[in-house]
KEZAMI-141615 format. One record per residue (C-alpha): residue in one letter; x, y, z. Coordinates in steps of 0.001 Angstrom, whole numbers, plus 500000, padded with zeros to 6 digits. Example, Ala and Ser with C-alpha at 12.3 -4.5 7.8 and 13.67 -1.06 7.14 Angstrom:
# residues 2
A512300495500507800;S513670498940507140;
***
This chain:
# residues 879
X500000500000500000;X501627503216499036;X502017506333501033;X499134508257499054;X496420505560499593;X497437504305503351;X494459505303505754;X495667508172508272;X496210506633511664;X494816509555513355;X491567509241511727;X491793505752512486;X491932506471516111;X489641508971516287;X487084506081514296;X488003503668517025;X487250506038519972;X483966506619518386;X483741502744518577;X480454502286521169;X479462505829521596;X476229507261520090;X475418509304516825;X474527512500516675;X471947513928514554;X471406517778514557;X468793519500512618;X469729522979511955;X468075525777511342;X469160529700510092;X466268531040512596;X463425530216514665;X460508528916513489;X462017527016510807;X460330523977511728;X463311522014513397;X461503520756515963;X458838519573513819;X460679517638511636;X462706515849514454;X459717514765515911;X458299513945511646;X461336511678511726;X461057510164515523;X457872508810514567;X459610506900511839;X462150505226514050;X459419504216516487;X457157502829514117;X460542500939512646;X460510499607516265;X463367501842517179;X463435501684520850;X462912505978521380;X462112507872523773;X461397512277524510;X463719513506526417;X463205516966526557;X460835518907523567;X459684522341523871;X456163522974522224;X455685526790522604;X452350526236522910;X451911524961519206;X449558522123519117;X451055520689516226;X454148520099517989;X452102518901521060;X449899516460518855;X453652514968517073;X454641514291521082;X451290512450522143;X452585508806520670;X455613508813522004;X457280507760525320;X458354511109527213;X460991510633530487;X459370512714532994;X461240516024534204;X463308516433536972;X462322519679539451;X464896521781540575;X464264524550543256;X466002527621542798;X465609530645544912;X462065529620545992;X461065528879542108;X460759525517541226;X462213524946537416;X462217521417535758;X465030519896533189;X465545517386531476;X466196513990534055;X469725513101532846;X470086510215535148;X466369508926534497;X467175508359530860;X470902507095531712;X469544504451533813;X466105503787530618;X469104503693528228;X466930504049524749;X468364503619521596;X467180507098520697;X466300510234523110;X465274513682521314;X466680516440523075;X465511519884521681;X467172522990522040;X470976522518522058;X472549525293523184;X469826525702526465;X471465527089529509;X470743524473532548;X469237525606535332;X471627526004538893;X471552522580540412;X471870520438537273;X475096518696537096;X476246520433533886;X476042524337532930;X475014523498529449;X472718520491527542;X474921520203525000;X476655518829528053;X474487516412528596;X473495515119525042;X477607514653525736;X477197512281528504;X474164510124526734;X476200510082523251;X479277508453525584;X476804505860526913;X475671504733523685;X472478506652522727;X471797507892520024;X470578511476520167;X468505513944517853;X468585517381518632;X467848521304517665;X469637524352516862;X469821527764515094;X472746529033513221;X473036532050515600;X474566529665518687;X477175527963516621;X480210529761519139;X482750530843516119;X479605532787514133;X478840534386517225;X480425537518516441;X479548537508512649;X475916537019513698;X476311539868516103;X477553542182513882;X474688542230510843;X471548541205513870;X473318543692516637;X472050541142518857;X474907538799520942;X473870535566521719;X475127534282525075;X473782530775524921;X476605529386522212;X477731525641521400;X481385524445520702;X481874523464516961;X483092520374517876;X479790519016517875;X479308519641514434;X482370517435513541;X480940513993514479;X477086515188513733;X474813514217511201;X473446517440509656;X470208518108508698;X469499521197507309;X465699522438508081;X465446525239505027;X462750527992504888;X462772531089502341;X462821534407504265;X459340535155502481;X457844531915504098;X458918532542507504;X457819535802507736;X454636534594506558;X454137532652509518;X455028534759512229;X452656537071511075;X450388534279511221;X451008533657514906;X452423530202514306;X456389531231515828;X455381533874518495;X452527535880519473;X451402538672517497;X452895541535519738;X456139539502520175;X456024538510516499;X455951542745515277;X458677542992517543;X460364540413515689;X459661541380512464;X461082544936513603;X464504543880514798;X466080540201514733;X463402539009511876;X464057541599509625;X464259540460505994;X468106541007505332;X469057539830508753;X466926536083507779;X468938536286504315;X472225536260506148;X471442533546508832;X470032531584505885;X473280532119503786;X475352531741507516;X473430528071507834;X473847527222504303;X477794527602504455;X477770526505507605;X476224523145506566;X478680522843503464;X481269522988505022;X480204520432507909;X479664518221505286;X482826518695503222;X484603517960506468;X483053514175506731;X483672513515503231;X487328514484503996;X487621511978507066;X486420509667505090;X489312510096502567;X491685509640505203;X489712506810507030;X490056505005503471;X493220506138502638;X492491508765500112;X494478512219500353;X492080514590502391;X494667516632504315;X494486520525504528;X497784520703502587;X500285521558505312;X497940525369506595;X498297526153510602;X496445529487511542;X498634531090514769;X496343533919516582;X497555536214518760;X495728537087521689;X495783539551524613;X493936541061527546;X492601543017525313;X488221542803525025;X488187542259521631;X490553539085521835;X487217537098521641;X486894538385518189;X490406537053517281;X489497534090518314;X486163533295516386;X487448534793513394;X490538532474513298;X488501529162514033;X486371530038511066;X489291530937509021;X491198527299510123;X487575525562509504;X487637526755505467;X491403525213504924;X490655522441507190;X493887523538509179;X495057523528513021;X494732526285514483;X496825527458517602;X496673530565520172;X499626532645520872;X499576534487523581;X502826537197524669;X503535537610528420;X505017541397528431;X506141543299531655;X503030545222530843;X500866541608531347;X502397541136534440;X500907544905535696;X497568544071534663;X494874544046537163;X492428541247537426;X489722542469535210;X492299541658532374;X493333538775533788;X490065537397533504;X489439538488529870;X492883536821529109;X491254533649530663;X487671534039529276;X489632534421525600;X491832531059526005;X489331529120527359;X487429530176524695;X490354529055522555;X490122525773524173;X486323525289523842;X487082525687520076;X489936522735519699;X492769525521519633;X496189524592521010;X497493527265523862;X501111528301523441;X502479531507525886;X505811532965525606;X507550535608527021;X508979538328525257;X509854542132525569;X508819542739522172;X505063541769520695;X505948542066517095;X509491539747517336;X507761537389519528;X504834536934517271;X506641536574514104;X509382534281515973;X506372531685516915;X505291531974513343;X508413530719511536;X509222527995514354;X505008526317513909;X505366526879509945;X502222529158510563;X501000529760507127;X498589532312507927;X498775534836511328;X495352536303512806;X495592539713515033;X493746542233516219;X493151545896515773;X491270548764516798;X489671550997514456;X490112553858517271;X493829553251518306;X496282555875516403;X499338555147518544;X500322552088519881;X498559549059518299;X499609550241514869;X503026550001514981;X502524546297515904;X500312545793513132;X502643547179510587;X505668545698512013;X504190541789511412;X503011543152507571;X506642544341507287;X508419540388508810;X505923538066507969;X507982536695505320;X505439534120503727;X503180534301506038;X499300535569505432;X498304538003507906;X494765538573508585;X494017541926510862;X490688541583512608;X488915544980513692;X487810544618517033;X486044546571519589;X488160549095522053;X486015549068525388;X488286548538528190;X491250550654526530;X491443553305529540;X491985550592531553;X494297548768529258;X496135552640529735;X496093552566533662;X497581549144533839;X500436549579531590;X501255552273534210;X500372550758537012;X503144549987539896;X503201551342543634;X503879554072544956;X506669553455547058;X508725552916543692;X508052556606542545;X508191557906546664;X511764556270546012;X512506557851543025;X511666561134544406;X513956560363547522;X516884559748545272;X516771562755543128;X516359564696546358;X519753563257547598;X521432563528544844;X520299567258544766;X521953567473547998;X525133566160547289;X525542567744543802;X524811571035545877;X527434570463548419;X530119569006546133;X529661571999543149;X532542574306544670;X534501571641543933;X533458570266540924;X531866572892539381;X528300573193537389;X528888571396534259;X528853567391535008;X526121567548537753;X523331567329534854;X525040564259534258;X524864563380537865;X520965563103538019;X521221559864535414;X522420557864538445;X518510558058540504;X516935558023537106;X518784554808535844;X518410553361539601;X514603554105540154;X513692552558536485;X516190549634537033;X514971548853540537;X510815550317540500;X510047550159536521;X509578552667533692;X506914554807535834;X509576555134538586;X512191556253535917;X509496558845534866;X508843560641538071;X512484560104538979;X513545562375535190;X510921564968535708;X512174565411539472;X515652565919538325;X514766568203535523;X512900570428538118;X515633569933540759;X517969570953538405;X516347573891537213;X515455575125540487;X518936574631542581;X521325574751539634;X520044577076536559;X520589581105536674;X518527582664538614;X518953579915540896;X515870578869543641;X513176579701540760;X511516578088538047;X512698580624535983;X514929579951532744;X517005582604531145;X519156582005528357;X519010579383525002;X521708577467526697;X520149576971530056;X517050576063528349;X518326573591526195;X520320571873528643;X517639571158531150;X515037569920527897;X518286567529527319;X518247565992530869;X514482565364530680;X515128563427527624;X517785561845528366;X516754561160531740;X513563559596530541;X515131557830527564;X518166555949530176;X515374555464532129;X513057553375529521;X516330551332528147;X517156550543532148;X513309549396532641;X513485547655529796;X516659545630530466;X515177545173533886;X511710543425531921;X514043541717529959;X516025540455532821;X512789539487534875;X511187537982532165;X514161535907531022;X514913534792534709;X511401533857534996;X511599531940531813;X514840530706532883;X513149529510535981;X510192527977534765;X512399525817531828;X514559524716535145;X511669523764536975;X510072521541534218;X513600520319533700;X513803519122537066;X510230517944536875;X511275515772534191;X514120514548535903;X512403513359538860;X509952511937537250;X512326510128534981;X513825508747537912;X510599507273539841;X510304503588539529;X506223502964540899;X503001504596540177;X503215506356543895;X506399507806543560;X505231509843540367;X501947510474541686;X504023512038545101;X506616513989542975;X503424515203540418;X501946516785543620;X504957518442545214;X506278520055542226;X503090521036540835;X502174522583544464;X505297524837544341;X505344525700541082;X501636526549540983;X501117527852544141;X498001525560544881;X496576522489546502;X497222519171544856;X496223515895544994;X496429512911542434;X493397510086542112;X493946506772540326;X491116503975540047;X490855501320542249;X488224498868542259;X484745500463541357;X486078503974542834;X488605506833543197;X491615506666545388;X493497509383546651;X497354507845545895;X499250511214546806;X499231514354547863;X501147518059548187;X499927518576551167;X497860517103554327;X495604514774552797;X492447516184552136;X488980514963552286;X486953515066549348;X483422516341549451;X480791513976547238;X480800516801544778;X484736516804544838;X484056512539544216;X481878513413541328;X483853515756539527;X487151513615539762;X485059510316538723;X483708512438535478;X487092513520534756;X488438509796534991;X485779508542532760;X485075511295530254;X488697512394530203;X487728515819530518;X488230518529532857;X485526519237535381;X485425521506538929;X485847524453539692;X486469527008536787;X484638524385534116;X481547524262532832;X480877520473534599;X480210520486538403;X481742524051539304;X480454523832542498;X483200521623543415;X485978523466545336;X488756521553543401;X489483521669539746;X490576518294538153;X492414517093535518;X492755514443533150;X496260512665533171;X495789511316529412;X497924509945526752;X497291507730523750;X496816505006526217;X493449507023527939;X492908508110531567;X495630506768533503;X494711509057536574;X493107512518537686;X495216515673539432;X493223517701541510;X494050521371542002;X492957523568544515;X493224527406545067;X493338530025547158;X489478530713548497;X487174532383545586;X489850532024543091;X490611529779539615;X493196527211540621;X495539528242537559;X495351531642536508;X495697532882532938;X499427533730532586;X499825530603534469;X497926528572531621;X500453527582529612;X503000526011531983;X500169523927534042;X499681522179530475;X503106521768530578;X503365520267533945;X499957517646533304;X501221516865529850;X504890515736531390;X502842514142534248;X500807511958531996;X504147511339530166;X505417510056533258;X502106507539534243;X502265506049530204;X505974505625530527;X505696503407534183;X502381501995532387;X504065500950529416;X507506499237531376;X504590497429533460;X503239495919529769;X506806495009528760;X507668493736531371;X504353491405531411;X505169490897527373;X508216489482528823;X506874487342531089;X504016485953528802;X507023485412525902;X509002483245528105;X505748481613529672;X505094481221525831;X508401479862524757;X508352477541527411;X504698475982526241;X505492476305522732;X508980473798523615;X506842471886525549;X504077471371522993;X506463470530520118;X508057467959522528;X504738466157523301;X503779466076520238;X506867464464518895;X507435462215521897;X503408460634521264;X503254460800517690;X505074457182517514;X503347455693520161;X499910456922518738;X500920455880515134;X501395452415516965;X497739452231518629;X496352453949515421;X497931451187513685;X496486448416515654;X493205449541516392;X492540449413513210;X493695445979512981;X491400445106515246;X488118443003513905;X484666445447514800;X482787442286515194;X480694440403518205;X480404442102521375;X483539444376520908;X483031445951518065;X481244449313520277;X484277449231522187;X487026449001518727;X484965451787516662;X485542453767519826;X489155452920520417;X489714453770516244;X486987457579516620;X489200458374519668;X492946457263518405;X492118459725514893;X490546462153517728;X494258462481519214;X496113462235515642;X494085465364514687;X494870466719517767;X498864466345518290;X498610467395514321;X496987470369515202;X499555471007518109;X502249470092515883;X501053472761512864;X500643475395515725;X503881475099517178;X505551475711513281;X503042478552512943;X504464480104516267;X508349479233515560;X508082480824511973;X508774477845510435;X505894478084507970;X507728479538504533;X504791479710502041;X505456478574498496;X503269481294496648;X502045480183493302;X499154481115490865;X496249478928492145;X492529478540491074;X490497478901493887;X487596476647492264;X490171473755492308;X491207474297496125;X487350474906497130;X486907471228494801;X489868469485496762;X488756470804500651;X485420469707499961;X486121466066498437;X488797465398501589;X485562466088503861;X483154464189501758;X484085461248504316;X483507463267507854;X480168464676505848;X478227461597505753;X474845462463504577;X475384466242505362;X474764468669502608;X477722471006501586;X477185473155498867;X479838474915497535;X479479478552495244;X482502479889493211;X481830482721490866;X483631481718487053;X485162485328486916;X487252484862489383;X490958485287488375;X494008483501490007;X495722484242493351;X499294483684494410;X498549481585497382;X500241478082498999;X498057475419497705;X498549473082500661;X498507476092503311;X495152477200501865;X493770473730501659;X494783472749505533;X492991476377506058;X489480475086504465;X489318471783505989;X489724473534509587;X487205475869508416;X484763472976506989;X485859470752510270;X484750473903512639;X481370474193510474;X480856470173510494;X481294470136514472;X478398473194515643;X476219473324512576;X472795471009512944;X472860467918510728;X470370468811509246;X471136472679508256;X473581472749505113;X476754473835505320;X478271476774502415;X481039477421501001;X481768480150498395;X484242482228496842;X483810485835495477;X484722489162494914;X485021491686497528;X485530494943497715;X489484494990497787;X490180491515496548;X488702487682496336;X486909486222499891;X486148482674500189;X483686482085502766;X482239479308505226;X479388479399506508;X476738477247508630;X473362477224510584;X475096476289514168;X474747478942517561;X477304481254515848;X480037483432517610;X478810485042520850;X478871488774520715;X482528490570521294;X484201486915520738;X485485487770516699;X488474488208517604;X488743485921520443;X487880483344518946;X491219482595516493;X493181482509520002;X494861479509520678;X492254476970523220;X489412478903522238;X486427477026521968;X482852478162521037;X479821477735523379;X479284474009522188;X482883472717522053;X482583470675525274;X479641469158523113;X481579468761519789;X485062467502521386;X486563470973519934;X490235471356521161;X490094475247520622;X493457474920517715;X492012475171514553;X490846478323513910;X493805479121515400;X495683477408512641;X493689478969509808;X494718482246511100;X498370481732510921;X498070479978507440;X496251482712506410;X498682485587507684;X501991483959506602;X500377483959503323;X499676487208503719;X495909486767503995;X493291488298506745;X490666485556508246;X487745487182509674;X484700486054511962;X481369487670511931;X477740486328513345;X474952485811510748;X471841487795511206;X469369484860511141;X471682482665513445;X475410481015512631;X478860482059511619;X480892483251508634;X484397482642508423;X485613484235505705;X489430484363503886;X490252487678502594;X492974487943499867;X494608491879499181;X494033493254495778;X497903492287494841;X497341488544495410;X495652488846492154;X497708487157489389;X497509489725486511;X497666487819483144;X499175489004480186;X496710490596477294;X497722487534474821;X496433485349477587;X493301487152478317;X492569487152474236;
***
């Protein structure tokens, strides 16, 4: 299989982990009143007259009695009440259909708020949790609470939409796309069929207007497209065609800014249309470090955000926006670079903006126009810093004053100017840039008044006395912005510096752990100082959680806390405080996951009334739990080796063993085989000889089997591939079993256009006689036993198959293990080796063997051949 046509493992993984769960069926809408609901209920009527086992879980009627009169025939879960501030408010019972477990549940309205009490914020949420159990789940939603056209919506409706739904439910759904021309659905809200008539003019005024329905319906359309192009390209890569975005990554960079949000949306849509990854950048500055916490939480609102949207979260630290930025972009290849910009701004954000036009060689950058609320404060915090710094400052240029005063007999007036750099360089080095500020103004008025003619006044006379105290401002302010920079540059390096040591020792001591408890202990205590919180790690055990370490004195774990860390551990997502699942938990827990799942759960805890991991802090606590699940996998995976290791010598040791009692009895057995056939079946012994001869070919079979096995196992079956008719090997397996047949009826099927396969005649023949045994020994004598040979979808399939109990559920694999026997082999006399046998026949040829249960009872055992087992024959031949 070449590189071009070989499935994508990552879309095979992602099919496998969708192996079990439930499908998703959305029907989708560009407005209200569309008729969503109406057809989901159209089509649940279907499935239940199909005999589809469905049930209501939640449907809002809005008083139509249309929508009621759809409802009456089906089975609705009742409601669960919630009380709520003296109201009592009813949702959906999440549990009540959990433990019902339909096939089907309708669940209207996907992107409905729960009320407080429910165990998620959301319903999309829970339609979550029932998909992950296996139900299958049909659902509603408008165009206008997809979360990355929230802002596009916004800006033609002037309406925001709070209640908004990730996009990653769209990737797995099953669309349906509930169309309605504007015309039509204005028609029947002035009909009084979507609100009531006063609520309907509203409508009709504002969100209904004609041009705002024409761009949801145009918004849905796309929207809908573009879902569907994305299954039909994981099903390229699922099949092994090329459906890959062609090498695009979309960076965004991010701030505390308000209109970050923005940023965001706009770059998931723009890494949606060139099926692309998209990652947020986000550029820790001394000024991010001087922002107060209303920025602090837009920073975190913006990357969780991110997060909510599949975005990878980088963070780097950098004195410069525009370096750091276009530094990120050429180490991630970014092909295209998202930012932001005010419309307002004159000053400051420009120069960023052209600086990444100007270095972004190769690079497509998109600039996003975003709002500017929250700049004064943006202004204040990028000045911020205490007052002690600039009471400092002050002090400093007051004492310098002093001694430049005493000392000027002796030096003289000339180099004290230069004298009043030494506070200004101190106070920015030591307090920051504001410091440096108050410390150059000081010193130019210091100057002035003590030094400059006529001295104790703010008077200047003279060009020359003017200019030189306008060149120590300057130059007091400009030492003292290169000195506050240096000291950013220094802090943030150092902090950098820090933080790479700190995950570097991390590393090491996890590298060096040798148990499960260890690296749960050294998780906790490193995490705990470098995070500043609580911690705690939770592994299963039994049907539960246990707490296996610690940072601190073990704590005790409310049944909230219990809940949120068992959802973590099965759903491998987070949940707790500062999520959207069971935030009424004090601690916030994570999922320690690798390729291998859920190995365990890290709890972290804050200070009192505050997020466990802050938003500048983001970035290394992924750092830390992805190096902690690192850590689990690696002890995980030495644990499998070392069991490999043990079940390789354990099967060395049987396979020696076999091969030497099969040897050692195959001459004494030849010798009773021998004789008991020798043996007159006449008189009263003759029972007893026809059982001594059934049993004695009983064993041969057997220590033949054992014998074939232990070549399989020791590689010592070389296939002798040759162009082979399969009618002629189907012909020869089935006249070698005419004698174990009897009077049973095998019918054989091979179609004439089949061409030859390189195969090993006598491998595939000792394949079809297991096959035919296995059939002979659990069919009914009097169901027939088949046996054809076709062509399938990637190459020829020969297949057995027969009327017996067939394969118990979850056993198609099992069942080619070595001593595994089917539900009747105690019956039969079965010694659990043959289908063994065929499968190792079958792979050293290079062939698959599969196992599947017939619909109307039995098995099929079929032989699958690739495509380039197919002998191609010349074009004389052919003619």
């Amino acid at each position: 299989m070449s590189d071009e046509t070989r499935p994508s493992p990552d879309a095979l993984l992602r099919e496998a982990e969708r192996e079990g769960r439930g499908t998703l069926k959305i029907f989708l809408g560009a407005a209200p009143g569309v008729g969503k609901t109406y057809e989901m209920l159209l089509e649940a009527a279907e499935k239940r007259a199909a005999g589809c086992d469905l049930v209501v879980g939640v449907v809002e009627t809005h008083g139509r009695a249309e929508t009621a009169a759809l409802i009456a025939p089906l089975p609705v879960v009742p409601r669960r009440e919630l009380r709520y501030r003296g109201q009592s408010l009813s949702e959906m019972d999440l549990d009540a259909i959990l433990a019902r477990h339909p096939q089907a549940v309708l669940v209207d309205e996907l992107a409905h708020t729960n009320a407080p009490g429910a165990r998620h914020q959301k319903r999309w949420q829970d339609i979550e949790e029932l998909l992950a159990a296996g139900i299958d789940v049909m659902t509603t939603v408008n165009i206008q609470h997809v979360e990355s056209l929230n802002d596009v919506v916004g800006a033609f409706t002037h309406v925001r939409v709070r209640e908004t739904v990730p996009d990653r439910l769209f990737e797995t759904a099953e669309i349906e796309l509930i169309d309605l021309p504007p015309e039509d659905l204005i028609a029947r809200l002035e009909a009084g069929k979507v609100y009531i008539p006063e609520q309907a003019r509203q409508a009709l005024a504002h969100f209904f207007s004609k041009g705002n329905l024409l761009a949801l319906r145009e918004l849905a359309l796309r929207h809908a497209a573009q879902v569907v192009d994305a299954r039909i390209r994981e099903h390229q890569e699922v099949t092994g065609q090329d459906g890959q975005g062609g090498g695009q990554h979309v960076l965004a960079a991010v701030s505390e800014a308000p209109g970050s949000e923005q940023v965001v949306r706009a770059a998931k849509r723009l890494a949606d249309a060139l099926h692309a990854p998209l990652t947020l950048l986000h550029v820790e500055t001394p000024a991010s470090e001087r922002q107060g916490s209303e920025a602090r939480t837009q920073l975190a609102r913006t990357l969780a955000l991110g997060a909510s949207l599949g975005a990878a979260l980088q963070s780097v630290p950098a004195t410069s926006v525009p370096e750091a930025i276009l530094a990120q972009c050429r180490e991630a290849r970014a092909t295209h670079l998202v930012i932001g910009r005010s419309q307002r701004l004159r000053g400051w954000r420009r120069p960023v903006v052209r600086a990444l036009l100007d270095g972004s060689n190769g690079t497509a950058v998109h600039v996003v126009p975003v709002s500017t609320s929250g700049l004064r404060r943006d202004w204040r915090a990028a000045f911020a810093g205490g007052w002690g710094g600039d009471l400092a400052a002050i002090a400093g240029v007051g004492a310098m004053t002093l001694l430049a005063y005493l000392a000027q007999g002796w030096i003289g007036r000339g180099p004290i100017d230069l004298l009043y750099l030494v506070p200004v360089i101190a106070s920015a080095s030591l307090f920051g840039f504001r410091a440096g500020l108050m410390a150059a103004i000081a010193a130019g008025i210091a100057y002035n008044f003590v030094f400059l003619p006529p001295v104790y006044t703010f008077i200047i006379y003279g060009p020359a006395n003017l200019i030189t105290a306008v060149l120590l401002v300057l130059v007091a302010i400009l030492t003292g912005q290169l000195a506050a920079r240096a000291r950013a540059a220094a802090a943030l390096a150092m902090r950098s510096a820090r933080e790479n040591a700190a995950l570097a020792r991390f590393a090491t001591r996890l590298g060096a752990a040798k148990d499960r408890a260890e690296t749960a202990q050294i998780v906790c205590e490193e995490i705990r100082t470098l995070l500043a919180v609580q911690t705690l790690v939770l592994q299963a055990q039994g049907e539960g959680l246990a707490i296996t370490a610690s940072g601190q004195t073990r704590p005790e774990l409310t049944p909230v806390d219990r809940a949120a860390a068992e959802w973590t551990l099965a759903h491998g997502e987070a949940a707790g405080r500062g999520t959207s699942t069971l935030s009424a938990s004090d601690w916030q827990f994570r999922p320690l996951k690798t390729a291998l799942g859920t190995l365990a759960v890290l709890g972290l805890r804050g200070p009192a009334g505050r997020d466990p991991v802050p938003a500048e802090r983001a970035a290394l606590a992924v750092s830390l739990i992805d190096q902690a699940a690192l850590a689990h996998e690696r002890l995980k995976l030495e644990t499998e080796m070392r069991e490999i290791e043990v079940m390789r010598q354990r099967d060395s040791l049987r396979a020696a063993l076999l091969a030497s009692l099969s040897h050692d009895l195959r001459t004494p057995l030849t010798a009773v085989t021998a004789a008991a056939e020798a043996l007159p079946a006449e008189g009263a012994e003759a029972e007893l000889v026809q059982t001594v001869r059934t049993e004695a070919r009983r064993l041969g079979r057997f220590l033949s089997d054992l014998l074939d096995l232990t070549r399989i196992e020791e590689g010592a079956v070389s296939p002798d591939l040759q162009p082979v008719d399969l009618t002629d090997v189907i012909a020869a397996a089935v006249a070698d079993m005419s004698r174990r047949l009897g009077g049973r009826d095998l019918r054989s099927s091979v179609d004439p256009t089949l061409p030859l396969v390189r195969a090993d005649a006598a491998l595939l023949h000792h394949a079809l006689l297991n096959l035919l045994d296995n059939a002979v020994k659990y069919a009914p004598e009097a169901e027939p036993i088949e046996i054809t040979a076709r062509m399938g979808r990637r190459g020829p399939v020969i297949d057995v198959l027969d009327r017996g109990p067939g394969i118990p559920p979850g056993s198609e694999q099992r069942i080619f293990d070595r001593f595994a026997r089917g539900e009747s082999s105690d019956r039969t006399g079965g010694s659990g080796l043959g289908l063994a046998i065929v499968k190792g026949f079958a792979e050293a040829m290079g062939f698959t063997v599969e196992a599947a249960r017939r619909q109307r009872g039995g098995s099929r055992f079929s032989i699958r051949m690739p495509a380039e087992a197919i002998v191609q024959m010349p074009m004389e031949d052919m003619a």
